[in-house]
C-alpha positions as CSV (number, residue, x, y, z in Angstrom):
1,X,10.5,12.0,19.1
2,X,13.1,13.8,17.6
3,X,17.2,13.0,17.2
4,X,19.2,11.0,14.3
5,X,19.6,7.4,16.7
6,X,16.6,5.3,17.2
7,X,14.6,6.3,20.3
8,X,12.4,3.9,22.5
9,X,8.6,4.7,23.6
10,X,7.4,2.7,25.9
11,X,4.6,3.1,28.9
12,X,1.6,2.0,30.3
13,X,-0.5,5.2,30.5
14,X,-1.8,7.2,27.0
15,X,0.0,9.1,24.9
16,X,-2.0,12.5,23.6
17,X,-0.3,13.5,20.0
18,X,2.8,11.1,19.3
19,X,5.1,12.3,16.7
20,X,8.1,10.7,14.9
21,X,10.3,13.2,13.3
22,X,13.5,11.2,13.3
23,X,15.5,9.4,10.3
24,X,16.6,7.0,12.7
25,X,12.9,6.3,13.3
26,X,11.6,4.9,17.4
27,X,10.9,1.6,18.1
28,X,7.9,0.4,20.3
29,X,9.1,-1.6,23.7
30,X,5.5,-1.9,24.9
31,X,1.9,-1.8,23.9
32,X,1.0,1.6,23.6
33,X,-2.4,4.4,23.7
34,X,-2.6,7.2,21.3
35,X,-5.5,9.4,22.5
36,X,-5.0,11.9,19.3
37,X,-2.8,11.9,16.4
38,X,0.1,10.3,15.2
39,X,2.1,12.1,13.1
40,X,5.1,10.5,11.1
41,X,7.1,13.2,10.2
42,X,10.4,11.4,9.7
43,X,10.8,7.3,10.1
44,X,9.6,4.3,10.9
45,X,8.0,3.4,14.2
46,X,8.6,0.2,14.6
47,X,6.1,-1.3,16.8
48,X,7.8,-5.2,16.3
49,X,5.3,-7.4,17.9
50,X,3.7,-4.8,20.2
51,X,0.2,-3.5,19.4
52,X,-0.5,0.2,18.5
53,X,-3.5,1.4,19.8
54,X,-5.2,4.7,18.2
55,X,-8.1,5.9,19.9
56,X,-11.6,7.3,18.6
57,X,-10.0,10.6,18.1
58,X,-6.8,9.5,16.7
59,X,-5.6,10.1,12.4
60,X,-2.4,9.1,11.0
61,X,-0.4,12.1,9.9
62,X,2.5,13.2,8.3
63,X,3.7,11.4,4.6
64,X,4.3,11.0,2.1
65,X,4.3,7.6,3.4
66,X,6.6,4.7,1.9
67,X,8.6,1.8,3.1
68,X,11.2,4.2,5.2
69,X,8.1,6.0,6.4
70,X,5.5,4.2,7.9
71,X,4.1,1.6,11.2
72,X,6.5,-1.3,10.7
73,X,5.6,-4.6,12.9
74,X,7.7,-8.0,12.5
75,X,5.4,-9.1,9.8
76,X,4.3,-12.4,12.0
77,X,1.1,-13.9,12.6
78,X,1.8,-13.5,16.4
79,X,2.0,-9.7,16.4
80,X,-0.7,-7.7,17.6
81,X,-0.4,-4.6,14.8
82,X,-2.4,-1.6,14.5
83,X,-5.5,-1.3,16.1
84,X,-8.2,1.7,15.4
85,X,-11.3,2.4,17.5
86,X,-14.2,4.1,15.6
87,X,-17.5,5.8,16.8
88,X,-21.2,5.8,15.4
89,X,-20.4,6.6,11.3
90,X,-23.8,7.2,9.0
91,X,-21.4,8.7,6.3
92,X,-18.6,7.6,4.4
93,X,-15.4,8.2,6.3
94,X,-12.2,6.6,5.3
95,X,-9.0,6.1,8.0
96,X,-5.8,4.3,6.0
97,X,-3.5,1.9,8.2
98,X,-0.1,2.9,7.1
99,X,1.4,-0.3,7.9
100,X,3.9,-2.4,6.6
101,X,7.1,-4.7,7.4
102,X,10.6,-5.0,6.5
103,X,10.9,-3.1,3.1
104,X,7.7,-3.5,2.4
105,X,4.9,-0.6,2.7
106,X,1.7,-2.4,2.6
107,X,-1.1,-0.3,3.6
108,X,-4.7,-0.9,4.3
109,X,-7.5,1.8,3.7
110,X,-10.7,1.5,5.4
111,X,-13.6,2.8,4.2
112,X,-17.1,3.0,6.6
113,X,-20.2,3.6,5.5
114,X,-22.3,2.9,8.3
115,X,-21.6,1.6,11.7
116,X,-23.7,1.6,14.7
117,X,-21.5,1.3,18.0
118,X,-18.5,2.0,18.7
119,X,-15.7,-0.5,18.4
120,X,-12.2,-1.4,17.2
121,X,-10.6,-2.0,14.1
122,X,-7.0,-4.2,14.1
123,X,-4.7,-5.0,11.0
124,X,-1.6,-7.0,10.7
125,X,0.3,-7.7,7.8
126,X,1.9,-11.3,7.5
127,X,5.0,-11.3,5.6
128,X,4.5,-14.8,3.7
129,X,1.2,-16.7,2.6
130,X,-1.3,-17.9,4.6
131,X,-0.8,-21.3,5.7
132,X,-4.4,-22.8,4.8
133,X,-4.1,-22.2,1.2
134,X,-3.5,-25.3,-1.0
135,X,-0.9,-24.2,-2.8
136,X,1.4,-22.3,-1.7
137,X,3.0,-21.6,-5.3
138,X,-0.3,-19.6,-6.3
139,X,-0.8,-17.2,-4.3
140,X,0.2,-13.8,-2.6
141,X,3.1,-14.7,-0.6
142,X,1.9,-12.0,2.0
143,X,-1.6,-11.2,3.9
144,X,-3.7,-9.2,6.5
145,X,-5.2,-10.3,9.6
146,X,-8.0,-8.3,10.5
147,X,-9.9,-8.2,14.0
148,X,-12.5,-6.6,15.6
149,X,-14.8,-6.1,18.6
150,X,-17.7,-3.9,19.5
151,X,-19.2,-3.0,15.5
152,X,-22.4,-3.4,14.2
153,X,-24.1,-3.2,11.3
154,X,-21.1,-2.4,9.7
155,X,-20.9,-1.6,5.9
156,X,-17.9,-0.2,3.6
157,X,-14.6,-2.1,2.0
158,X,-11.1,-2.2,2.4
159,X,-8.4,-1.8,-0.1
160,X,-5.0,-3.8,0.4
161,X,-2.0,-2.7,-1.7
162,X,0.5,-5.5,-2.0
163,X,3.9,-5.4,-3.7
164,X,4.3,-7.2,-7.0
165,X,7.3,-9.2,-6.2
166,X,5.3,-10.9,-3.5
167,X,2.7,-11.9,-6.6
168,X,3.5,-15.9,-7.4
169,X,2.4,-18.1,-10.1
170,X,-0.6,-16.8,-11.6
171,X,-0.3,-14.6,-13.7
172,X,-1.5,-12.0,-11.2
173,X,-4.3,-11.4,-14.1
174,X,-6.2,-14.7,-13.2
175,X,-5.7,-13.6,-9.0
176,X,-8.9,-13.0,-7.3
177,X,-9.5,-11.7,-3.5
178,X,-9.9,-14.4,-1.1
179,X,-10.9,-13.3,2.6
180,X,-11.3,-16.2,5.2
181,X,-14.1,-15.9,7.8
182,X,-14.1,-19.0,10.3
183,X,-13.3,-22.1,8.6
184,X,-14.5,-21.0,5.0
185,X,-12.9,-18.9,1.8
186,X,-15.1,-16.2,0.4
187,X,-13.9,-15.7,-3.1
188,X,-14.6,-12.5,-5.3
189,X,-13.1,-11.2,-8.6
190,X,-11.8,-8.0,-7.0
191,X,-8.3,-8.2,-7.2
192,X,-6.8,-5.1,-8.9
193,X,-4.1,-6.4,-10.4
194,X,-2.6,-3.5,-12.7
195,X,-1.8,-1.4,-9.8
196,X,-1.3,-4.4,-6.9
197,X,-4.3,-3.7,-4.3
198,X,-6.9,-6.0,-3.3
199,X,-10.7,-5.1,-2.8
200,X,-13.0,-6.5,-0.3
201,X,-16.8,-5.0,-0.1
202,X,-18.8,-5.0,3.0
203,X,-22.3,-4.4,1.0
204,X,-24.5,-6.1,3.3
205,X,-24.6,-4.8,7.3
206,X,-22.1,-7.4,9.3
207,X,-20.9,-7.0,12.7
208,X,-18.0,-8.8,12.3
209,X,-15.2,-8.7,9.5
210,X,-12.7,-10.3,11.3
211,X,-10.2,-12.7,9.2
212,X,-7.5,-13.6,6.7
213,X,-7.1,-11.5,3.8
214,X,-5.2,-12.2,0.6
215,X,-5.3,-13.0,-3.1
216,X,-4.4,-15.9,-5.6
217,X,-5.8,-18.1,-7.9
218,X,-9.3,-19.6,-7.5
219,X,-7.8,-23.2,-7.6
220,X,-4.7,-22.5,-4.6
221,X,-7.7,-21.2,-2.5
222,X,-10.2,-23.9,-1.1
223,X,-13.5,-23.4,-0.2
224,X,-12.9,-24.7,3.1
225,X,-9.7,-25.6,5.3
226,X,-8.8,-29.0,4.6
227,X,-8.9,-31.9,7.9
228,X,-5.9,-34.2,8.4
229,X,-6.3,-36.9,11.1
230,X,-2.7,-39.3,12.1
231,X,-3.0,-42.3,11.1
232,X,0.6,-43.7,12.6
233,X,2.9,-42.4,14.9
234,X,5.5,-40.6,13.4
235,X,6.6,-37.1,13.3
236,X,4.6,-34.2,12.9
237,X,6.5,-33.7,9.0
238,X,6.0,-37.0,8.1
239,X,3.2,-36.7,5.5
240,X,2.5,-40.1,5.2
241,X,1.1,-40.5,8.5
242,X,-2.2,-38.2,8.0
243,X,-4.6,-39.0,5.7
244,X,-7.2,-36.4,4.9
245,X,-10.7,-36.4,6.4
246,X,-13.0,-35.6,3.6
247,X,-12.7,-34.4,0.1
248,X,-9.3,-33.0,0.1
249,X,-5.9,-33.7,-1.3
250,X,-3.6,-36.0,0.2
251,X,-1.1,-34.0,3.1
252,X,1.6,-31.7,1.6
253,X,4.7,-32.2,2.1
254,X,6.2,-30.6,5.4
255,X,2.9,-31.8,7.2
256,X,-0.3,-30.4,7.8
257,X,0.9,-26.7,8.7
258,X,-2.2,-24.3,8.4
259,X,-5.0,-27.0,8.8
260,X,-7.7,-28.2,10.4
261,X,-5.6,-31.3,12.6
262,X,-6.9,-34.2,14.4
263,X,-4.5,-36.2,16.8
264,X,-5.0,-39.8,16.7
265,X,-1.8,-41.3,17.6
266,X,1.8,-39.9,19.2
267,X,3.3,-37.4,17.0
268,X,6.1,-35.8,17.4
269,X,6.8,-31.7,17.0
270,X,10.0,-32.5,15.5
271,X,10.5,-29.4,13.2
272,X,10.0,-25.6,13.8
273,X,7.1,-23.7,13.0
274,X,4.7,-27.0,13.5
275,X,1.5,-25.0,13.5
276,X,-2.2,-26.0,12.6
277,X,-5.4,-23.6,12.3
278,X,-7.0,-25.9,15.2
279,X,-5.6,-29.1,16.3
280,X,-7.9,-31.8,18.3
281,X,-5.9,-34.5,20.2
């Protein structure tokens, strides 16, 4: 893809080598296969909420990579972002997601130690906190989602780098790396702070590392994702009609975006961007 106006890509079959030597950058108009390398030459490709598949014998090439040179998606929880397929590792072998959103370069780098089949890899930068933290005020105002299929016995960490104007509250000194697996926060004292990345270690063999990833203070982060059941009809932002099931606080203003919601009486979606992590009615 070469030219100085913003070209499309878009197909349903595999691309071999795909690469973007435009200023103008291309801009993804389907999900797409990359069989072998990407090379980013020149510009963003914008893949929006598309997903980017690399395959087993993909690499990201190119550089130096930056915010006008990079794999841009929308920066939503909906997109599908970047997803890598890996093969049998016993070394150490490191792949980096360039990835990023709007001004914002963002990238993630993977390192495997060990992994025993052959599977996938995805990553998807958010451009805003995640919505089961418990406050909002203390943390990263930015996070990864990270999925996977097909790995085993899987050992290694990823690195996050983060910007420092997303950092809130704090100081970015007391932050600590908070990844969320299922309905629980694992906490660790691994958040780099001097130079904005966040570390999470995969010491012990998993098979699974899917999950939210992000940083803040120990006290914004639970342990677990709060429960809000309706007590009264109402709308969906009224917060006094949930009450919380459990040790928790009482429902944040706005309602209970992010948690874990139960549905006792008629409430009404009155607002955009009503969401809940599960929601039983």
């Amino acid at each position: 893809m070469g030219g100085t106006s913003q070209q499309q890509i878009s197909g349903s079959g595999s691309f071999a080598r795909l690469l973007i030597n435009n200023p103008a950058g291309a801009i993804q108009e389907s999900n797409i296969n990359v069989s072998f390398d990407l090379i980013l030459n020149s510009g963003i490709l914008n893949i929006q909420s598309w997903n980017l598949i690399l395959g087993l014998n993909s690499n990201i090439g190119g550089g130096p990579f930056s915010a006008t040179r990079m794999i841009m998606s929308d920066g939503v929880s909906t997109s599908l972002g970047t997803t890598k397929f890996f093969p049998v590792i016993a070394g150490p072998t490191t792949f980096t997601y360039q990835v990023g959103v709007n001004g914002k370069f963002t990238p993630g780098i993977l390192t495997i130690n060990t992994n025993n089949t052959v599977g996938f890899i995805n990553a998807n930068p958010v451009n805003t906190y995640d919505p089961s933290v418990t406050d909002p005020n203390n943390v990263l105002q930015y996070y990864w989602q990270v999925q996977n299929s097909g790995i085993s016995n899987f050992t290694g960490n990823m690195v996050f780098d983060y910007l420092g104007a997303d950092v809130k509250g704090g100081p970015e000194s007391t932050y600590i790396a908070a990844w969320l697996q299922g309905i629980y926060w694992t906490k660790t004292a691994t958040d780099n702070w001097p130079v904005h990345s966040v570390t999470f270690n995969y010491a012990a063999p998993l098979n699974d590392i899917s999950g939210d990833y992000t940083a803040g203070t120990n006290a914004a982060i639970p342990n677990q994702i709060a429960t809000y059941e309706s007590i009264a009809n109402g709308n969906w932002n009224d917060n006094t009609i949930w009450t919380p099931v459990g040790p928790y606080p009482a429902c944040p203003v706005g309602g209970p975006n992010g948690y874990i919601v139960i549905v006792n009486t008629t409430v009404t979606a009155n607002v955009n961007n009503c969401n809940s992590y599960s929601t039983t009615i």
